[in-house]
MARFITI-212399 format. One record per residue: x, y, z of N, C-alpha, C, O in turn. Coordinates in steps of 0.2 Angstrom, whole numbers, plus 5000, padded with zeros to 4 digits. Example, Ala and Ser with C-alpha at 12.3 -4.5 7.8 and 13.67 -1.06 7.14 Angstrom:
2
R/neast/nnorth/nup/caeast/canorth/caup/ceast/cnorth/cup/oeast/onorth/oup
R/5066/4972/5039/5062/4978/5039/5066/4984/5039/5071/4983/5042
R/5064/4989/5035/5068/4995/5036/5064/5000/5039/5067/5006/5040
// end
This chain:
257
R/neast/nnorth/nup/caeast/canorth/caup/ceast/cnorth/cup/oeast/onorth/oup
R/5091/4952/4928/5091/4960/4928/5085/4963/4925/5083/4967/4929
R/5082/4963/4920/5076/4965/4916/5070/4961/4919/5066/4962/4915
R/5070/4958/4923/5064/4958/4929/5066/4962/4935/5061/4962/4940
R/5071/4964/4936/5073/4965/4942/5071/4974/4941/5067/4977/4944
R/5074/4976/4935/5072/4981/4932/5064/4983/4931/5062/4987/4934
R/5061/4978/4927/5054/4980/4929/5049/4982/4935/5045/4986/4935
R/5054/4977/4940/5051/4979/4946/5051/4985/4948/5046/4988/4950
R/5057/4987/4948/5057/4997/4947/5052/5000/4945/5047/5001/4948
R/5054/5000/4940/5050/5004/4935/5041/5003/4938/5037/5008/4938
R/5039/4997/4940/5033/4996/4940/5031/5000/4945/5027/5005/4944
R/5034/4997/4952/5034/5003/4957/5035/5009/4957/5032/5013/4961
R/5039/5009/4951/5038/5017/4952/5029/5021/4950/5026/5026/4952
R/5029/5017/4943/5022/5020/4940/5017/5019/4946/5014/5023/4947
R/5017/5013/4949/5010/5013/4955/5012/5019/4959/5007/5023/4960
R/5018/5019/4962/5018/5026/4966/5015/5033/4963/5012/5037/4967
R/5016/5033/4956/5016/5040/4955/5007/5040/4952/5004/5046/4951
R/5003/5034/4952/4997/5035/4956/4995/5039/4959/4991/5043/4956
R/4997/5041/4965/4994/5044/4971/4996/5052/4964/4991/5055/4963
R/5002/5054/4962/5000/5062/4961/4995/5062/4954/4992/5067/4953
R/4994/5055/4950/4988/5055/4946/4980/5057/4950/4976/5061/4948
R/4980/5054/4954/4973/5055/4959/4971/5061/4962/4966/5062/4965
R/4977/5065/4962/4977/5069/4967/4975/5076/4961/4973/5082/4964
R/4974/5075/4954/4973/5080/4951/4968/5085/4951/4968/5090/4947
R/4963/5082/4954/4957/5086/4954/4956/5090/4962/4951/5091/4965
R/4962/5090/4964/4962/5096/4968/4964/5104/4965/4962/5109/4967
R/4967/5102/4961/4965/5108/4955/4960/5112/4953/4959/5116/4949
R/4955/5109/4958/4948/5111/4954/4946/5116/4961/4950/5116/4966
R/4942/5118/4959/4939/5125/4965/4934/5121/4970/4929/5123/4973
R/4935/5115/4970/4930/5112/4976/4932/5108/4980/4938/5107/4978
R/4931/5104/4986/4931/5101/4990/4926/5096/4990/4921/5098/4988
R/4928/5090/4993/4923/5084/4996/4922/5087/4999/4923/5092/5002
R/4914/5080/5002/4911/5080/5010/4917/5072/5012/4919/5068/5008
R/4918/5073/5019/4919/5068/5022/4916/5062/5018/4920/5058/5016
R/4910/5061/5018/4908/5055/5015/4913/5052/5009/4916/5047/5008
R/4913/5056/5004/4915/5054/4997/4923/5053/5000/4924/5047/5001
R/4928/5057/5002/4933/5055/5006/4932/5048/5009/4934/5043/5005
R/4928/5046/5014/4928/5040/5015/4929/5034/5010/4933/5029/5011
R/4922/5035/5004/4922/5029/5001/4927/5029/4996/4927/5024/4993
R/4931/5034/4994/4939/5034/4991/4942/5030/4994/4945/5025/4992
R/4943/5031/5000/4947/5028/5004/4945/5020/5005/4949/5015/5005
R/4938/5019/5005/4936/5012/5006/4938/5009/5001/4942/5005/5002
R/4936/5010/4994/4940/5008/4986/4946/5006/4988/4947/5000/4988
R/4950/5011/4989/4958/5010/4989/4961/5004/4997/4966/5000/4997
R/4956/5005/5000/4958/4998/5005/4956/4992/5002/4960/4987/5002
R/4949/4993/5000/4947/4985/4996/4950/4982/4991/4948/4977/4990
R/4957/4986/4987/4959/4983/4982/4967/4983/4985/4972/4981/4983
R/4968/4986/4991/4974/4983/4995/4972/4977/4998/4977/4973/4999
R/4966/4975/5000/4966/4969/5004/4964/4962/4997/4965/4957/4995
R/4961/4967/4996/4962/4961/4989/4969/4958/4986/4971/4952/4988
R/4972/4961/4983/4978/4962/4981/4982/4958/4987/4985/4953/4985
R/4983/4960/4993/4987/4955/4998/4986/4948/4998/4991/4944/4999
R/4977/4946/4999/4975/4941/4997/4977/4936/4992/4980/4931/4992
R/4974/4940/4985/4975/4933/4978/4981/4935/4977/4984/4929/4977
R/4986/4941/4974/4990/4943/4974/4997/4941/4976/5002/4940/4972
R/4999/4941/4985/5003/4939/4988/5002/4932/4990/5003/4927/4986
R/4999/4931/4997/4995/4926/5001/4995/4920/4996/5000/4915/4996
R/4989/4919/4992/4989/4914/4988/4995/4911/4985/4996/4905/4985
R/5000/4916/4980/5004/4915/4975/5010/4910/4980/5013/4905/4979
R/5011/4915/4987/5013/4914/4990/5013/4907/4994/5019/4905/4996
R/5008/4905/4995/5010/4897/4997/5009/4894/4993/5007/4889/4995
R/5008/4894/4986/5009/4889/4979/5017/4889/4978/5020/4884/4977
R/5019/4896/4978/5026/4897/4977/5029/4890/4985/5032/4884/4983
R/5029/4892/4991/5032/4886/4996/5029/4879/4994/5033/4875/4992
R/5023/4877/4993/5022/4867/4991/5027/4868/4985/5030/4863/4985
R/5028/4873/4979/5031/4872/4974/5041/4868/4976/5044/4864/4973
R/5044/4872/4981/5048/4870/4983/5049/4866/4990/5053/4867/4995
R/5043/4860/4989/5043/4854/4992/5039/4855/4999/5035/4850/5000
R/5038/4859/5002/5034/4861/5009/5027/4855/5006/5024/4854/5001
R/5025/4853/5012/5018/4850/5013/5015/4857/5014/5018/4862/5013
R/5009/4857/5015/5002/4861/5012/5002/4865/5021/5002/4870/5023
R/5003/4860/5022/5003/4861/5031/5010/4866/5035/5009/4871/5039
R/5015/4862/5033/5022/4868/5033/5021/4874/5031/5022/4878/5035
R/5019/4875/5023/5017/4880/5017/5014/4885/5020/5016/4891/5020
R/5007/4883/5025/5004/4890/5025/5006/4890/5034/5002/4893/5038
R/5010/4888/5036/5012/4888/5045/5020/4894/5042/5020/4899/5044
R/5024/4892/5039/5028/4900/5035/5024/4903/5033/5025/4908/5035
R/5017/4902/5028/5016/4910/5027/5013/4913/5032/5012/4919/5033
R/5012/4909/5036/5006/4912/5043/5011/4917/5049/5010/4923/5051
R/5016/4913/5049/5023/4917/5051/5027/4924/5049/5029/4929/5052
R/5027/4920/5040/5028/4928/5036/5025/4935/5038/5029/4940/5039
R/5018/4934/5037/5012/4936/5041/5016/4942/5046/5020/4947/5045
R/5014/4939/5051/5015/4940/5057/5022/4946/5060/5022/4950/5064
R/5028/4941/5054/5034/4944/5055/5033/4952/5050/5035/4957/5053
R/5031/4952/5046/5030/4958/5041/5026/4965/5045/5028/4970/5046
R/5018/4961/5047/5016/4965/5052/5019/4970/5058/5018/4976/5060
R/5023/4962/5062/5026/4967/5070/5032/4970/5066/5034/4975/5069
R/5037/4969/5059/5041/4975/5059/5037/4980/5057/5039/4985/5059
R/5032/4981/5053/5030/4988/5053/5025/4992/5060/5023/4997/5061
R/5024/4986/5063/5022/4989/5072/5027/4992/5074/5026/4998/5074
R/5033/4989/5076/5039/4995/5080/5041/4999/5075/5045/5004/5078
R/5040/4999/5068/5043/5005/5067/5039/5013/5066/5041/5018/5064
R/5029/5009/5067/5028/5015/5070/5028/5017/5077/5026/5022/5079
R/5031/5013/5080/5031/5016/5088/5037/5018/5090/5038/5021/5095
R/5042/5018/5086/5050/5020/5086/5051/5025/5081/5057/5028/5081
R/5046/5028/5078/5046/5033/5074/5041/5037/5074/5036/5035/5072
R/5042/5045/5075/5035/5048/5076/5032/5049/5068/5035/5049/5063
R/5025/5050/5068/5024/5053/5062/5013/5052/5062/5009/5048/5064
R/5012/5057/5058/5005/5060/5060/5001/5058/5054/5004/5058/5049
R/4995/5055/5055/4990/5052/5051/4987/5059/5050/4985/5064/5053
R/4986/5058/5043/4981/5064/5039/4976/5067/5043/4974/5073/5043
R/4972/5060/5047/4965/5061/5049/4963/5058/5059/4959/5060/5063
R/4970/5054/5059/4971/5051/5065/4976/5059/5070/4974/5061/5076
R/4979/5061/5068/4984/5065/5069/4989/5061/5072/4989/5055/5071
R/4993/5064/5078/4999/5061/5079/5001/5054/5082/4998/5052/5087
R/5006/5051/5077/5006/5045/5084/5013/5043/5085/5017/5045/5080
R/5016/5039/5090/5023/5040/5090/5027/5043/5096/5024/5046/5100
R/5032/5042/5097/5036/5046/5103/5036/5052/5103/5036/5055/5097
R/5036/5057/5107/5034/5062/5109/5037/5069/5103/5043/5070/5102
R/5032/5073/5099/5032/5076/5095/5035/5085/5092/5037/5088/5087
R/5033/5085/5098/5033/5094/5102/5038/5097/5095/5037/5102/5091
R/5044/5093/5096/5051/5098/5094/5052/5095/5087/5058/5095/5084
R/5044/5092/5084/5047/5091/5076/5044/5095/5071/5038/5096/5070
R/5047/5097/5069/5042/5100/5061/5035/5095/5060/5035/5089/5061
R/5031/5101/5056/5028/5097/5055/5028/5091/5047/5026/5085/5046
R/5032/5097/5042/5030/5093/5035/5036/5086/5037/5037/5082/5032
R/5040/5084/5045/5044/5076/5045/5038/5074/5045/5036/5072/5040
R/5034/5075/5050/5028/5069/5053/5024/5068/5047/5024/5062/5044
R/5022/5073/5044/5021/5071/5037/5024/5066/5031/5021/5063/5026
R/5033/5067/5031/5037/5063/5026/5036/5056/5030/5035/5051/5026
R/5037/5057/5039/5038/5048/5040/5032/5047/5040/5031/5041/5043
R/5026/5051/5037/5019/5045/5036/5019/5041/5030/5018/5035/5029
R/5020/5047/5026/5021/5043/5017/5026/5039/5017/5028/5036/5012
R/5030/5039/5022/5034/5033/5022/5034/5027/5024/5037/5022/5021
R/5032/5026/5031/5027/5021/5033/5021/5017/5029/5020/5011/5029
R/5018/5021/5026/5011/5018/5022/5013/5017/5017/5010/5012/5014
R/5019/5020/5013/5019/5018/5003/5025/5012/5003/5024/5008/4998
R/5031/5010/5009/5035/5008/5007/5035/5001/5005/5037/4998/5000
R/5029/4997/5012/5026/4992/5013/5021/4991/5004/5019/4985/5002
R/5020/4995/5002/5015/4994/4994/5021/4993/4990/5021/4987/4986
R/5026/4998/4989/5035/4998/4984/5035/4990/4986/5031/4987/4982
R/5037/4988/4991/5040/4980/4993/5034/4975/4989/5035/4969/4986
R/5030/4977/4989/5023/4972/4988/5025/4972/4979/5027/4966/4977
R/5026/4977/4976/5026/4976/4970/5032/4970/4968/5031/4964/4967
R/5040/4975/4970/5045/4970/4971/5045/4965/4970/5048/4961/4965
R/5042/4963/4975/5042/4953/4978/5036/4951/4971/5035/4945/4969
R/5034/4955/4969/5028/4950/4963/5033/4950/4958/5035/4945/4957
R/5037/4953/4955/5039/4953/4951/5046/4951/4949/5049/4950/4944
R/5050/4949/4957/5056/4944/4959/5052/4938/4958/5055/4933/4957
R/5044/4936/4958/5043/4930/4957/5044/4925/4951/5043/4919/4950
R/5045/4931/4945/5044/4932/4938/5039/4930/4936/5040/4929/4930
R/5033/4928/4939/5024/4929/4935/5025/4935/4934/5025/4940/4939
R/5025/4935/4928/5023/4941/4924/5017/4945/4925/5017/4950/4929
R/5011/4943/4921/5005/4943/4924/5003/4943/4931/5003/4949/4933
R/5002/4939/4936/5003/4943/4943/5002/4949/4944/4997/4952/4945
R/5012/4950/4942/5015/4955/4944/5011/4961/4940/5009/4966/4943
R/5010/4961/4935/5008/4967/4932/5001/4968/4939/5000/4973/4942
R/4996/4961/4940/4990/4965/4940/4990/4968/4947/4987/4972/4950
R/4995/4964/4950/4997/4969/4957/4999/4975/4957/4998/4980/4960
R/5005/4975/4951/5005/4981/4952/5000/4988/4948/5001/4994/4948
R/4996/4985/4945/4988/4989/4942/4985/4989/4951/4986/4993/4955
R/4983/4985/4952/4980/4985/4957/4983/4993/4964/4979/4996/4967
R/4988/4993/4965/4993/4997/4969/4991/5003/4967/4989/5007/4971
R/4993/5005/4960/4992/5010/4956/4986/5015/4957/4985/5020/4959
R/4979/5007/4954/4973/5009/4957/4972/5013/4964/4969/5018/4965
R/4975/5009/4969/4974/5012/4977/4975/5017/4979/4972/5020/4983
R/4984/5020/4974/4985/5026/4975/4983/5033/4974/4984/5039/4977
R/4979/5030/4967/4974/5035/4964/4967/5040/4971/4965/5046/4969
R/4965/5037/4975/4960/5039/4978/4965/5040/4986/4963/5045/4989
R/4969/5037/4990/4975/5038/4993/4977/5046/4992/4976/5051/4996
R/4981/5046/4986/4982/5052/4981/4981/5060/4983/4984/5065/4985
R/4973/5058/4981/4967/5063/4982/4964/5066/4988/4962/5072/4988
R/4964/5060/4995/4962/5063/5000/4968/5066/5003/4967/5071/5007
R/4975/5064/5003/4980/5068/5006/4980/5074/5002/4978/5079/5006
R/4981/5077/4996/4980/5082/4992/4974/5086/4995/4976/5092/4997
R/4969/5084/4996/4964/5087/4999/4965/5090/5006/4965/5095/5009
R/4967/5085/5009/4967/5086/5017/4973/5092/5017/4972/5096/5021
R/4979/5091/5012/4985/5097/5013/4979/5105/5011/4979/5110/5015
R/4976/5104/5007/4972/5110/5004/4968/5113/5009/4967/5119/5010
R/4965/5107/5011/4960/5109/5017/4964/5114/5023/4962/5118/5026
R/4970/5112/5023/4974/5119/5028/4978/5123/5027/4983/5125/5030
R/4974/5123/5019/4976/5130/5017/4982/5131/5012/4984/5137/5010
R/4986/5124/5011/4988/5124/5006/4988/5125/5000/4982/5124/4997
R/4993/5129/4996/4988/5130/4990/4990/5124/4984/4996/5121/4983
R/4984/5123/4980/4982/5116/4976/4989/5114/4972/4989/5108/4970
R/4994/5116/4972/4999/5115/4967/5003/5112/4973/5005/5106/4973
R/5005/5115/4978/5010/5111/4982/5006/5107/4985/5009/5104/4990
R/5000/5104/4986/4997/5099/4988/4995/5094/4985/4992/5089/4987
R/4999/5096/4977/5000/5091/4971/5004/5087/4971/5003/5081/4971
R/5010/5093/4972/5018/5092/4973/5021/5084/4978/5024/5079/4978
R/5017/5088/4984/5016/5082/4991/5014/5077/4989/5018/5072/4988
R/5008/5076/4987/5005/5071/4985/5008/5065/4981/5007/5059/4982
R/5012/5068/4975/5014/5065/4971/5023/5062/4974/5026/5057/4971
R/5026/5066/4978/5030/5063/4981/5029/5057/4985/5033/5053/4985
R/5024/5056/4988/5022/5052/4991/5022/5045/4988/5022/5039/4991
R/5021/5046/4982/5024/5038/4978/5030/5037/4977/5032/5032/4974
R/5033/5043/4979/5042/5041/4975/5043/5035/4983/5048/5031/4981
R/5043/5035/4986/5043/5031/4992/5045/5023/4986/5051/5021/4985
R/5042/5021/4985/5036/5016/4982/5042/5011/4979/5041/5005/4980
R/5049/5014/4974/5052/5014/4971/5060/5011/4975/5065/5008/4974
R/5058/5013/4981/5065/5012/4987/5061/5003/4988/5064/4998/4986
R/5056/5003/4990/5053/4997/4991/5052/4993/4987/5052/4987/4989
R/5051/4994/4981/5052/4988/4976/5057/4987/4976/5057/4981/4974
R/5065/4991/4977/5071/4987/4976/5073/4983/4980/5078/4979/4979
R/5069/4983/4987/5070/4979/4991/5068/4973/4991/5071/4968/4992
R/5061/4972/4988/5057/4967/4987/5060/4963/4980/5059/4957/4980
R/5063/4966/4974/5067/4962/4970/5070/4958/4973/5069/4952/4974
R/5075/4963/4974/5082/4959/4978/5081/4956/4983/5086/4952/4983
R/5076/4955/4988/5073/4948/4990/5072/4943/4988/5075/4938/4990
R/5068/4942/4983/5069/4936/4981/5072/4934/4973/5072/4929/4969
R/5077/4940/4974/5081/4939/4968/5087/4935/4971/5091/4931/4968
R/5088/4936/4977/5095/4933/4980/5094/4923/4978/5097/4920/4974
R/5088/4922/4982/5087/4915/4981/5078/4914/4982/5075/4916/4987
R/5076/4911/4976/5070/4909/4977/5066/4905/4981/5060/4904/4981
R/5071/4902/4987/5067/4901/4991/5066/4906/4997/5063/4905/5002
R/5068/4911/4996/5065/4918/5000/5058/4920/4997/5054/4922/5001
R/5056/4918/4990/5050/4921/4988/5044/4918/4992/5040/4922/4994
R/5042/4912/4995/5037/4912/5000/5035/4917/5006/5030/4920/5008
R/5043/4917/5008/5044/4922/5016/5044/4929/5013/5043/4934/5016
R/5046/4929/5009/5046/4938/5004/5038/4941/5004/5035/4945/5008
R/5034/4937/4999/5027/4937/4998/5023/4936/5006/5017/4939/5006
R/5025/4933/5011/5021/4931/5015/5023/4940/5020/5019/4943/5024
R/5029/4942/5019/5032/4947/5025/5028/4955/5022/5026/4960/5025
R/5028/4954/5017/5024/4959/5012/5018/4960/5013/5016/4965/5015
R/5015/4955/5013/5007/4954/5015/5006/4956/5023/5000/4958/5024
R/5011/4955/5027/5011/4956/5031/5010/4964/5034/5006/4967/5037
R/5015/4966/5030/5016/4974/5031/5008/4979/5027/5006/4985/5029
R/5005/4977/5022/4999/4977/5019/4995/4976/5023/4990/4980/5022
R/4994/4972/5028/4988/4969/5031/4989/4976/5038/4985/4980/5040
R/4995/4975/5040/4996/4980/5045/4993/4988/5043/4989/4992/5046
R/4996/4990/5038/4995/4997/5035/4986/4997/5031/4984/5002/5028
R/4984/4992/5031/4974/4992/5030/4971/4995/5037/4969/5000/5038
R/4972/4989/5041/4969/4991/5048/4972/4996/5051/4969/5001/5053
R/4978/4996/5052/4982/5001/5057/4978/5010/5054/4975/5014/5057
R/4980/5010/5049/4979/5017/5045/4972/5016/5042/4967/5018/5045
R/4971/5013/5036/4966/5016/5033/4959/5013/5034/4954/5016/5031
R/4958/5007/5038/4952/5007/5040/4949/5011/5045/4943/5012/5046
R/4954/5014/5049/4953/5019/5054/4950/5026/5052/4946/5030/5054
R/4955/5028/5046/4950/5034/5043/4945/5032/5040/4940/5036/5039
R/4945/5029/5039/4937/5025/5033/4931/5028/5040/4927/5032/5039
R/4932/5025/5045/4928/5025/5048/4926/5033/5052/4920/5034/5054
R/4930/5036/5052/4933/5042/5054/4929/5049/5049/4926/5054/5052
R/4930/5048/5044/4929/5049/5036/4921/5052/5035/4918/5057/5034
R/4920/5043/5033/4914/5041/5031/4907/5041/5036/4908/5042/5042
R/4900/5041/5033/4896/5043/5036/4891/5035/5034/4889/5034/5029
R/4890/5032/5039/4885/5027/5039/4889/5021/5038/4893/5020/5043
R/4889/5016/5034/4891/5012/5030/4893/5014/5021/4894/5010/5016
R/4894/5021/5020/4898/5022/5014/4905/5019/5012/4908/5018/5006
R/4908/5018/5017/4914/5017/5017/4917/5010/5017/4922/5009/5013
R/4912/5005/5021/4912/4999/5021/4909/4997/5013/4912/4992/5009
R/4904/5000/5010/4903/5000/5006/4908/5000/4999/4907/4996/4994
R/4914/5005/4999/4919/5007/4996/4922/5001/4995/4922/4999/4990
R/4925/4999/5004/4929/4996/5005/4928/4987/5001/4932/4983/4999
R/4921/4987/5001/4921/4980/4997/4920/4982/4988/4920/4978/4984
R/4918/4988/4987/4920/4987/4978/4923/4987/4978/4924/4985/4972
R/4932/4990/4981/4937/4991/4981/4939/4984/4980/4943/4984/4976
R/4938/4975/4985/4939/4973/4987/4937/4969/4979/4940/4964/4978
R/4933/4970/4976/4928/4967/4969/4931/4965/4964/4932/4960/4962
R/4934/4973/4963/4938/4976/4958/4944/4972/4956/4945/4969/4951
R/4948/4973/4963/4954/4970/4962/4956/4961/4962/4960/4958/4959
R/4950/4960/4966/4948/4951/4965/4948/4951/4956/4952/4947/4954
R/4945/4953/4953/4942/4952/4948/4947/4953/4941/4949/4949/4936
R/4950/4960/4943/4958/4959/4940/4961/4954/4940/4963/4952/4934
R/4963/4950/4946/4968/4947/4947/4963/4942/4943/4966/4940/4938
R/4957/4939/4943/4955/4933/4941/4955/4933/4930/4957/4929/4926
R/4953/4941/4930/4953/4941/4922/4961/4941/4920/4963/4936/4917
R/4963/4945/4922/4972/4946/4921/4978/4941/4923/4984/4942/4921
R/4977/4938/4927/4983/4931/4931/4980/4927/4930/4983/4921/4931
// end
């Protein structure tokens, strides 16, 4: 129960990330695209990191530990993978909802508000991050689990800031484009209770748990944020981002796990 608890709690502080980063839309200025970008690239490099050493690896140490050959081990996590990624495929194609920078995507929109398309994006992109925390800390590595969830926290922070901004940018005023932003991690918190109680049930869900997590992470990099990276950013800033991002979070997980 007091790891299961942590896992809350943790996901929750990673989520509220995003309204930490989001604070210097308070200020009387705006980005260029560019600096957007390499925020953004930061915040992907230390989610692909983070699914990497994080998940992935922990994740097939976790199946040979419960007897799997090396070869079994990473053909479930490969699976994991896969499974994790296509449910969060159909449930953007089964749910509409509008990219900050991509605009809409989904079944047909006409007759929706705008601020749902906006709720089912922050819900689509944070829940998949909640579940990531969850599953590290249903695994009880402690350690791990903290630098995964430092890591999340991290990514939100700059995440945060361009949703914040982009609400401002259409004239929103700075306080409720705080307000949003900072919502947008309570998501985070529903996903960690999912991800305990996966592999709180029976440990041997913890391989497919971490594998299915990675999965939905791997999807919401490429799907969403390498696309605005690119979108965003001006040259190779963003690619540039996207690997100190990718640095940082490696180097956590190696000083800290």
């Amino acid at each position: 129960m007091e790891i299961a608890a942590l896992g809350v709690i943790a996901s929750l502080v990673a989520g509220l990330g995003t309204g930490l980063g989001a604070l210097p839309v308070l200020l009387p200025v705006m980005p260029s695209a560019k600096v957007e970008g390499v925020l953004l690239g930061i915040g992907g490099g230390i989610m692909l990191a983070a699914t990497s050493f994080s998940l992935i690896v922990p994740g097939t140490e976790a199946a040979i530990a419960l007897g799997y050959s090396e070869t079994i081990a990473a053909l479930c996590i490969g699976v994991g993978i896969l499974l994790g990624g296509g449910l969060l495929w159909l449930v953007h194609n089964q749910f509409p909802h509008e990219h900050f920078f991509k605009g809409p995507e989904g079944p047909d929109t006409d007759n929706r508000k705008r601020i749902w398309l906006f709720v089912a994006a922050i819900t689509l992109h944070n829940f998949p991050e909640g579940l990531t925390v969850g599953v590290g800390f249903g695994a009880e590595d402690l350690s791990k689990a903290l630098t995964l969830a430092l890591g999340i926290a991290l990514q939100n922070m700059p995440e945060g800031l361009v949703v914040a901004w982009s609400l401002k940018s259409l004239n929103y005023s700075p306080l409720y484009a705080l307000g949003i932003s900072t919502l947008t991690g309570l998501v985070e918190p529903v996903g960690g209770i999912f991800g305990v109680g996966i592999v709180s049930i029976a440990q041997a869900a913890l391989p497919w748990g971490m594998a299915i997590a990675a999965g939905a992470m791997l999807f919401v990099i490429v799907d969403e944020i390498i696309p605005d990276i690119s979108q965003k950013s001006l040259g190779q800033s963003g690619t540039l981002g996207l690997m100190l991002g990718f640095v940082i979070m490696m180097c956590l997980d190696i000083a800290l796990g």
